[in-house]
C-alpha positions in Angstrom: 163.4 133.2 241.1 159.6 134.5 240.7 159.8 134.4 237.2 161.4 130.8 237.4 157.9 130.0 239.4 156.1 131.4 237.3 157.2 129.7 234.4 157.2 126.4 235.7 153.7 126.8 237.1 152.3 128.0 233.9 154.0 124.8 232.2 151.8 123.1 235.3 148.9 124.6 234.6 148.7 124.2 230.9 149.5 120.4 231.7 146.6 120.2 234.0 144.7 122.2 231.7 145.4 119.5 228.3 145.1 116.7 230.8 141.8 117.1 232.3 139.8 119.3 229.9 138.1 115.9 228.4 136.7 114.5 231.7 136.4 118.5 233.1 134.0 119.2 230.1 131.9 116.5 230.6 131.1 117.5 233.9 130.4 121.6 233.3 128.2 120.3 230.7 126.1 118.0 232.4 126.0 120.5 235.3 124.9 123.1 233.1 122.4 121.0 231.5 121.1 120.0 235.2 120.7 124.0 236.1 119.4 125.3 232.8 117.0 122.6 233.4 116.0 123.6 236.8 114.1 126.8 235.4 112.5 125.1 232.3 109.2 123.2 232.0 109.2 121.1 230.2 113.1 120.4 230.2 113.7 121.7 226.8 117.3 122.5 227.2 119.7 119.4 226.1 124.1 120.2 226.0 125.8 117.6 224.1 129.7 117.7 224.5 131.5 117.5 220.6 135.2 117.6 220.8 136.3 121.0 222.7 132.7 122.4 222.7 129.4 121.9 223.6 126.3 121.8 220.9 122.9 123.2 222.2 119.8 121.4 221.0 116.6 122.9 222.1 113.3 120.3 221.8 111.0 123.2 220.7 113.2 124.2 217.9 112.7 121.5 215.6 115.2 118.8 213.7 116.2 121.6 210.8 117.5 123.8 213.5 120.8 125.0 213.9 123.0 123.6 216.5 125.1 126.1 217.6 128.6 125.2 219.4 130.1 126.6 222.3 133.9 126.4 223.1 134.6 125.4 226.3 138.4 125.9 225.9 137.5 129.7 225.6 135.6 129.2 229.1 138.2 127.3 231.0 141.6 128.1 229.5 141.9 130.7 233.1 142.9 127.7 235.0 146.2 128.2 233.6 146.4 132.1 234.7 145.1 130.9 237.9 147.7 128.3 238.2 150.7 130.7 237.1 149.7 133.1 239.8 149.9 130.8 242.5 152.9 128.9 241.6 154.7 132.3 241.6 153.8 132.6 245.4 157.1 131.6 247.4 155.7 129.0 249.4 154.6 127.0 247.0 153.6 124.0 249.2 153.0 125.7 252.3 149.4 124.4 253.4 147.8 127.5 253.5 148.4 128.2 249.4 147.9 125.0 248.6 144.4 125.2 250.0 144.4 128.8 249.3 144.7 127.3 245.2 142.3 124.2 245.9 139.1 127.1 247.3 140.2 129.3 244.6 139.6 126.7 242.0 136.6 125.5 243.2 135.3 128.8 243.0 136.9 129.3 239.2 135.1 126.4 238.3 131.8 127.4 239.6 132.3 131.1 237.4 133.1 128.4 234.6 129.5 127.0 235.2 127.9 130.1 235.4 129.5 131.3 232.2 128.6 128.3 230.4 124.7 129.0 231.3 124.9 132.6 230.2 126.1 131.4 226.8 123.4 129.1 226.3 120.9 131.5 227.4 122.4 134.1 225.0 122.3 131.1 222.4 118.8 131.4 223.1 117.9 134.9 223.0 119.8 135.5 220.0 117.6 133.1 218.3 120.8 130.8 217.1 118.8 127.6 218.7 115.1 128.6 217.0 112.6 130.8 217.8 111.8 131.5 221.2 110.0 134.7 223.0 112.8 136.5 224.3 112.1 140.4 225.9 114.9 142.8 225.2 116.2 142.9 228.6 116.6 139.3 228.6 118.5 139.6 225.5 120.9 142.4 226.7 121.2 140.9 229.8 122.7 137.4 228.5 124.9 139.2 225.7 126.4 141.5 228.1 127.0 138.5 230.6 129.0 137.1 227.8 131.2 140.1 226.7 131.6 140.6 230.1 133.1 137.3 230.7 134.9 137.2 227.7 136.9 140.2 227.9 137.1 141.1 231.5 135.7 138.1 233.6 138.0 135.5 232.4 141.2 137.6 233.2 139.6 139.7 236.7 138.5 136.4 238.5 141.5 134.2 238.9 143.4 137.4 239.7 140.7 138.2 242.1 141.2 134.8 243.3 144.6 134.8 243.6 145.0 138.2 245.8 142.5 136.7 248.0 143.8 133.5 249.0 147.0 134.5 248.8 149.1 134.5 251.8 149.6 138.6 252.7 153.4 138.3 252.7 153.3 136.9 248.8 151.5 139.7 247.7 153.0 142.9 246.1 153.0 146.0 248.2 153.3 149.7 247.2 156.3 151.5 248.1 158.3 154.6 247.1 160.2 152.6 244.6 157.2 151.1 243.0 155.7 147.9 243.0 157.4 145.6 244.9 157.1 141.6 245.3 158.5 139.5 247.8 160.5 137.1 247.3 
């Protein structure tokens, strides 16, 4: 029967996903653009959605620069994992994991936002977007921000997410026979 949830909410998730990427994409960008923008004078920073990802065009950089891209289905395809994890819950629309899903996505998409920014900022110290004084710190600091989102962040937070706003009695427990699940 878990596995039954499961499926159906990952068919959910990747419907929600497809369905409101366009308008969801819009927003991170502009919010992104609205915090990079925060720490710049002058506003140099400016994110224009293409498609699935967003272009980064710098003022200082000049018209010849490149523009690099950013996919944002990379960023946000988690909502699906987080989805699948709570639809597999056996009280599926039991008020507690419904809200339990609505604070846990609210939070996902604020690690979205601050994912985004750290790949512009690595944009930027890479020197993908033009030249720009960058230390070495700086520079390590945004690349490893990246890798770590990429290959452990994406997976580890709506995981993270889950087990916390998940009700106890849905979560697995440890026993003598192994991992066991209720339900």
């Amino acid at each position: 029967m878990r596995t039954l949830r499961g499926v159906i909410g990952f068919a959910l998730g990747l419907g929600l996903w497809v369905a409101l990427t366009p308008g969801y994409n819009g927003l991170l960008s502009r919010a992104a653009q609205s915090t990079i923008r925060m720490f710049e004078s002058p506003d140099i920073t400016t994110l224009r959605l293409k498609g699935r990802e967003v272009l980064v065009f710098a003022r200082d950089a000049g018209s010849r620069a490149n523009r690099p891209g950013i996919p944002l289905y990379d960023l946000t395809f988690n909502v699906v994992l987080l989805t699948t994890l709570f639809a597999s819950n056996r009280r599926w629309f039991e008020t507690r994991n419904v809200v339990g899903f609505i604070l846990s996505l609210l939070l996902l998409m604020s690690s979205h936002l601050f994912a985004l920014i750290a790949y512009v900022q690595d944009v930027y110290a890479s020197g993908l977007a033009g030249p720009r004084q960058v230390s070495p710190a700086a520079r390590s600091l945004w690349s490893y921000a990246v890798y770590f989102y990429r290959l452990v962040g994406q997976f580890a937070i709506p995981l993270i997410l889950w087990w916390g706003f998940t009700p106890p009695a849905d979560r697995p427990t440890r026993s003598k026979r192994g991992l066991q699940v209720a339900g």
